[in-house]
C-alpha positions in Angstrom: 0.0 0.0 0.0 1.1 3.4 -0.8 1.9 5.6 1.8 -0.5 8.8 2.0 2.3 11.2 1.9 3.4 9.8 -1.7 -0.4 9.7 -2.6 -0.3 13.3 -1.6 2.9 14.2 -3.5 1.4 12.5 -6.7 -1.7 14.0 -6.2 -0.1 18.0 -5.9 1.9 16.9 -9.1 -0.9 15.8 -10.8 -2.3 19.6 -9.9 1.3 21.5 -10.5 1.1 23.6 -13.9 5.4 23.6 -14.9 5.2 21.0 -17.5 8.8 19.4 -15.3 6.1 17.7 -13.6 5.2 15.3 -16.5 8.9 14.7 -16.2 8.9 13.7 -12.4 5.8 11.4 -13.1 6.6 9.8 -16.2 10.4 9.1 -14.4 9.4 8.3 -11.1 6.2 7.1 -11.8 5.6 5.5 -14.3 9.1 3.6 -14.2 8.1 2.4 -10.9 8.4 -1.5 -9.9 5.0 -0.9 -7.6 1.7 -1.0 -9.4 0.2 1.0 -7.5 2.6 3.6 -7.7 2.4 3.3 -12.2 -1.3 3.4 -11.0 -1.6 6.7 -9.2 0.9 8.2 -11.7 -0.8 7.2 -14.7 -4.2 8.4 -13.4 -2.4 12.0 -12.5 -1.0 12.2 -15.8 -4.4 11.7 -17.3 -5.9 14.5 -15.1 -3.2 16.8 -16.4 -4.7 16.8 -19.8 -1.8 18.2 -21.6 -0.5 17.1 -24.8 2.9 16.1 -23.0 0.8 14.5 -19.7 -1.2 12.0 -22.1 1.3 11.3 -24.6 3.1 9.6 -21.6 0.0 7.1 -20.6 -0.7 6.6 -24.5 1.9 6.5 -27.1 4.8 4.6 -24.4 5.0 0.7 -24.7 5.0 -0.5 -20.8 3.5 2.7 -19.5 -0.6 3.9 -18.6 -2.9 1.8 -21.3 0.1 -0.2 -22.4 1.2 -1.0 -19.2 1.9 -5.1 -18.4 -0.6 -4.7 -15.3 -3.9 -5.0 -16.3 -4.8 -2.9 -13.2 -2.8 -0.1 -14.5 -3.6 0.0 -17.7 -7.9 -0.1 -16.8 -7.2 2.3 -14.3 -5.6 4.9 -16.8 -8.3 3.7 -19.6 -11.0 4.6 -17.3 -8.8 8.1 -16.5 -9.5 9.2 -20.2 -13.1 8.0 -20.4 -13.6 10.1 -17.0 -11.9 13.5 -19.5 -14.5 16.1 -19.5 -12.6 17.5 -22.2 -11.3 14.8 -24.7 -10.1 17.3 -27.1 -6.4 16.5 -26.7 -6.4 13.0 -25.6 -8.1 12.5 -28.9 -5.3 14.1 -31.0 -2.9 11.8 -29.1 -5.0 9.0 -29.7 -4.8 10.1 -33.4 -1.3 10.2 -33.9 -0.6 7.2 -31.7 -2.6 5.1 -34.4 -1.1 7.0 -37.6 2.4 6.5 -36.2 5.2 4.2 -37.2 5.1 2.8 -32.8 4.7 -0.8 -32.1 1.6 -2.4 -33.8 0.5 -3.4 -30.0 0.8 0.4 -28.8 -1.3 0.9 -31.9 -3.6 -1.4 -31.6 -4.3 -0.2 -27.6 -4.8 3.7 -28.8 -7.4 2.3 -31.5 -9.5 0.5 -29.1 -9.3 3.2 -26.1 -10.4 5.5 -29.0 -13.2 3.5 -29.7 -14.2 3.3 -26.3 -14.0 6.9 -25.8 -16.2 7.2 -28.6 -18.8 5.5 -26.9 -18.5 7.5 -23.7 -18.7 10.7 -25.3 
């Protein structure tokens, strides 16, 4: 379990608007050997909504919806579905599945797009 002072520290990163941030979470976080940790840090990345934020949980093999953890990768699905504003997860999506990435990483965005379709 994760101790509440990392939750918090997560959490005011998630919140922080210096795009360093995205840094500390993708480095940190997302690299970390706890799921719970890739959890939380996936899930504040989402909430970011930045270009730089979600590019981190889609287009990276290992990392948010392409994580190995099935928990991880739902919980940062269900991140994106929550987006009010799906405008730039969308465009991420986009270029995820028109890029030359892994077919898998490809294959991921195309069904979370379709998903968010459906939530819209």
């Amino acid at each position: 379990m994760v101790s509440k002072k990392l939750n918090n520290i997560i959490e005011a990163l998630s919140k922080h608007t210096d795009v360093d941030s995205v840094r500390v979470l993708n480095e940190i976080g997302t690299n970390s050997h706890i799921d719970e940790v890739r959890e939380l840090a996936s899930k504040a990345l989402v909430k970011k909504n930045i270009k730089e934020s979600l590019e981190v949980v889609i287009k990276n093999k290992g990392k948010g919806i392409n994580d190995l953890s099935a928990r991880v990768a739902m919980s940062a699905i269900n991140e994106l579905l929550a987006l009010k504003d799906k405008t730039t997860a969308t465009v991420v999506l986009d270029e995820t599945i028109n890029s030359e990435t892994e077919k898998e990483v490809q294959d991921t965005a195309r069904s979370v797009k379709a998903l968010m379709s459906f939530s819209a």
